[in-house]
C-alpha positions in Angstrom: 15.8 -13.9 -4.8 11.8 -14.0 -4.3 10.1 -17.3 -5.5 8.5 -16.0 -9.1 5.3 -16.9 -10.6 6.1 -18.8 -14.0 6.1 -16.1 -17.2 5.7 -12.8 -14.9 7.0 -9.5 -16.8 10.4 -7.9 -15.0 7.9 -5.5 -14.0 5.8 -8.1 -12.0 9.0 -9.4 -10.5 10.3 -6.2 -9.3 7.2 -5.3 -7.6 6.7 -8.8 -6.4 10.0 -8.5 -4.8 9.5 -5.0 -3.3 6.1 -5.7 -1.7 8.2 -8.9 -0.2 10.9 -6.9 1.1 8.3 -4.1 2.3 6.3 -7.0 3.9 9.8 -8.2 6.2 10.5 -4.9 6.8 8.1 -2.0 6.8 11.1 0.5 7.4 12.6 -0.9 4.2 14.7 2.0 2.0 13.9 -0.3 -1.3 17.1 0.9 -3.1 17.2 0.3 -6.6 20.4 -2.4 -5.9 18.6 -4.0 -3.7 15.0 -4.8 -5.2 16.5 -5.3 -8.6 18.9 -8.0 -7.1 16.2 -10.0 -4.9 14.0 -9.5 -8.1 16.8 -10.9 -10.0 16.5 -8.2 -13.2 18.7 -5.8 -13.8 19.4 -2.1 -12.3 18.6 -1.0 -16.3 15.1 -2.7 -16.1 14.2 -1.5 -13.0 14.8 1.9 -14.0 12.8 1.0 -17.3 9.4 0.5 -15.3 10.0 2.8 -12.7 12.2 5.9 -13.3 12.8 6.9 -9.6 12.6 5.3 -6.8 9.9 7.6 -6.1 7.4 5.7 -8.3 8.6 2.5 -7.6 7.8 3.4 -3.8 4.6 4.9 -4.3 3.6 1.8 -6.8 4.8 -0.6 -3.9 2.7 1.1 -1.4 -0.6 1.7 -3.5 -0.3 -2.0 -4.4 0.4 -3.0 -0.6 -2.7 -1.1 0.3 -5.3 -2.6 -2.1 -4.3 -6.1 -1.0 -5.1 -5.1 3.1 -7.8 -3.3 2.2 -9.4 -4.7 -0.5 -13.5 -3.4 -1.5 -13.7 -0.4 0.5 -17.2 0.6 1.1 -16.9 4.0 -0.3 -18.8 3.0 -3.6 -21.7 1.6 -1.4 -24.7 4.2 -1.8 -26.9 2.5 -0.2 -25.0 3.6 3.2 -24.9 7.9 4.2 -21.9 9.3 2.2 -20.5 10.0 6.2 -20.9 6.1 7.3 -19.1 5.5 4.0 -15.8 7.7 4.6 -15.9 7.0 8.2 -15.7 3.2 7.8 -12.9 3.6 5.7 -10.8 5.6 7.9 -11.5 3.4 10.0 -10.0 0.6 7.7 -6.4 2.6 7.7 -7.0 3.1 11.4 -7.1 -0.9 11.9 -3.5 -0.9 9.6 -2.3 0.4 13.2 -3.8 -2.2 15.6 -4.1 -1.6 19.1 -2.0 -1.7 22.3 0.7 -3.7 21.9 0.4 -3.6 18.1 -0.2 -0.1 17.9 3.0 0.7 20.2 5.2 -1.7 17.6 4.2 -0.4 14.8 5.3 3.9 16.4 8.5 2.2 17.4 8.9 1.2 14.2 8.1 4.8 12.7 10.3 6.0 15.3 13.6 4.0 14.7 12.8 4.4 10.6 12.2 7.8 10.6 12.5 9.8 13.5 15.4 8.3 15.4 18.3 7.8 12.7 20.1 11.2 11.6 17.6 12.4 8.2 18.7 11.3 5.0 17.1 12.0 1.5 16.9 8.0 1.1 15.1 7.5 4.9 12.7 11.4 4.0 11.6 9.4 0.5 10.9 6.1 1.8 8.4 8.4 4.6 7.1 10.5 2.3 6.3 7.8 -0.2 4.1 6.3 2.5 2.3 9.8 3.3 1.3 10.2 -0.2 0.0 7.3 -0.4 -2.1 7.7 2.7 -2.6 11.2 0.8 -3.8 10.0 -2.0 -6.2 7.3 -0.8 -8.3 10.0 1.7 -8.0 12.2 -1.8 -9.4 9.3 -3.7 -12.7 8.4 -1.4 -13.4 12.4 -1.5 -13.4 12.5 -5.3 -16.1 10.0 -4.9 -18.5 11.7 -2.9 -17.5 14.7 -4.5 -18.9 13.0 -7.9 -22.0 11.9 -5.8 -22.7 15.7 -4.7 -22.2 14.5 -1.3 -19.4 16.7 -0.8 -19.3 20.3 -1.7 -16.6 21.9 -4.1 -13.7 22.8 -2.7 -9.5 21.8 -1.8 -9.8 17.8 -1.5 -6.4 17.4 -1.1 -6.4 20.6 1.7 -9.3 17.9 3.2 -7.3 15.3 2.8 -4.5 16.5 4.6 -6.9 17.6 7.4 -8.2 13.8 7.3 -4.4 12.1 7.1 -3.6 14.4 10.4 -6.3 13.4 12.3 -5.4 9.5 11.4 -2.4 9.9 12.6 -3.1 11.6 16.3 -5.6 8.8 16.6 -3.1 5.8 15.6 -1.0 7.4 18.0 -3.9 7.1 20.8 -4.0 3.5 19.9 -0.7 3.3 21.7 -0.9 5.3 24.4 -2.7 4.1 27.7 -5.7 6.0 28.3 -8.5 6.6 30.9 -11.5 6.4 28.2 -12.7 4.0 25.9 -10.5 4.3 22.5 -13.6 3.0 20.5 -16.0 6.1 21.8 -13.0 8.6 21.5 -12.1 7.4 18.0 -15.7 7.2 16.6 -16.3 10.7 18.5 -13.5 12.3 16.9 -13.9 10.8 13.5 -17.5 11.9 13.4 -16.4 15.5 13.7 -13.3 15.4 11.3 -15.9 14.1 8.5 -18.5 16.3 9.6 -16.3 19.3 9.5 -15.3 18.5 6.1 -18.7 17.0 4.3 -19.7 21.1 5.6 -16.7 22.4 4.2 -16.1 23.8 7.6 -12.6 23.1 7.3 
C-alpha cells in the first residue's frame, strides 16, 4: 500500500497510488484490482470516482504531466505565439531524453506496446497516453487560437499533425545520427508550427 497523506479523500488515494505505480513502471496496465489494492480502498470506490479505467488513465496521465511540466510558457505574451508553442513541444520532447535515455525509454514503448501479442488492456493503457499527448498540443492551440494567433480551423486535426511529428523526433533522439539533433529538431519544429500557425496543414 502507498504511504498516504493524513485525511486524503479515496479519490486522492487512488490517484496517489496510480501515479506511484505509473512512476515504477511507465508500462503499467493500472487495473482496477490493482490500484485499488495498493491504494488500499475498495474496487466499489474506485469505480465511484472513476467509471472506467479509461478515466482513471487519462486522470493519471494529465496529473503526471502537470507535475513534469509544470508553467508552460504558452500563456506568456510577451514571447511570438511560435516561440511559445515551440518551447513547449519542446518541453514533451525533453520527457524523451537523449541517447541513452531516449533509447530506454522506445524499448520501453516497444516491450509495452509493440512487442507483446495486442490486448484491449495493453491498446487502453497506449491510447490513454496518446490522448493525453492529444489533448495537451489541443490545449496550447486553443490558446493561441483565443489570442488570434492561430487561424480557425481543426485543432485537434493540428494536433494530431503536431503529436506525429513529436514522435518521429523522440524517435531521432535514439537513433545515432550524422547531424546535430538540436539543429534538426529546432529545424523541423519551426516548420511543423509554421505550417500550422498558416493553416497550411
Amino acid at each position: 500500500m502507498v504511504e498516504q497523506e493524513p485525511g486524503a479523500s479515496s479519490r486522492d488515494r487512488i490517484l496517489q497510488a496510480a501515479m506511484t505505480m505509473f512512476g515504477e513502471d511507465p508500462g503499467a496496465r493500472l487495473s482496477v484490482r490493482a490500484v485499488a489494492a495498493r491504494a488500499g480502498v475498495s474496487t466499489g470506490s474506485l469505480r465511484y470516482h472513476f467509471p472506467t479505467q479509461r478515466a482513471l488513465q487519462d486522470t493519471v496521465l494529465a496529473g503526471i504531466y502537470d507535475v513534469i511540466t509544470p508553467g508552460d510558457r504558452i500563456h506568456d505574451r510577451s514571447a511570438p505565439a511560435r516561440d511559445r508553442l515551440i518551447d513547449c513541444l519542446r518541453q514533451v520532447l525533453a520527457l524523451a531524453g537523449l541517447g541513452d535515455q531516449a533509447r530506454a525509454a522506445w524499448g520501453e514503448v516497444f516491450t509495452a506496446y509493440i512487442q507483446p501479442e495486442p490486448t484491449e488492456e495493453n491498446r487502453a493503457a497506449y491510447l490513454a497516453i496518446d490522448r493525453e499527448a492529444q489533448r495537451r498540443v489541443e490545449y496550447w492551440l486553443t490558446v493561441l487560437g483565443n489570442e488570434g494567433a492561430l487561424p480557425e480551423g481543426d485543432n485537434s486535426r493540428r494536433a494530431r499533425f503536431l503529436v506525429t511529428v513529436l514522435n518521429g523526433l523522440s524517435i531521432a533522439r535514439a537513433l545515432p545520427s550524422e547531424e546535430s539533433i538540436l539543429t534538426t529538431e529546432t529545424e523541423t519544429l519551426q516548420t511543423a508550427v509554421d505550417c500550422v500557425l498558416n493553416s497550411r496543414c
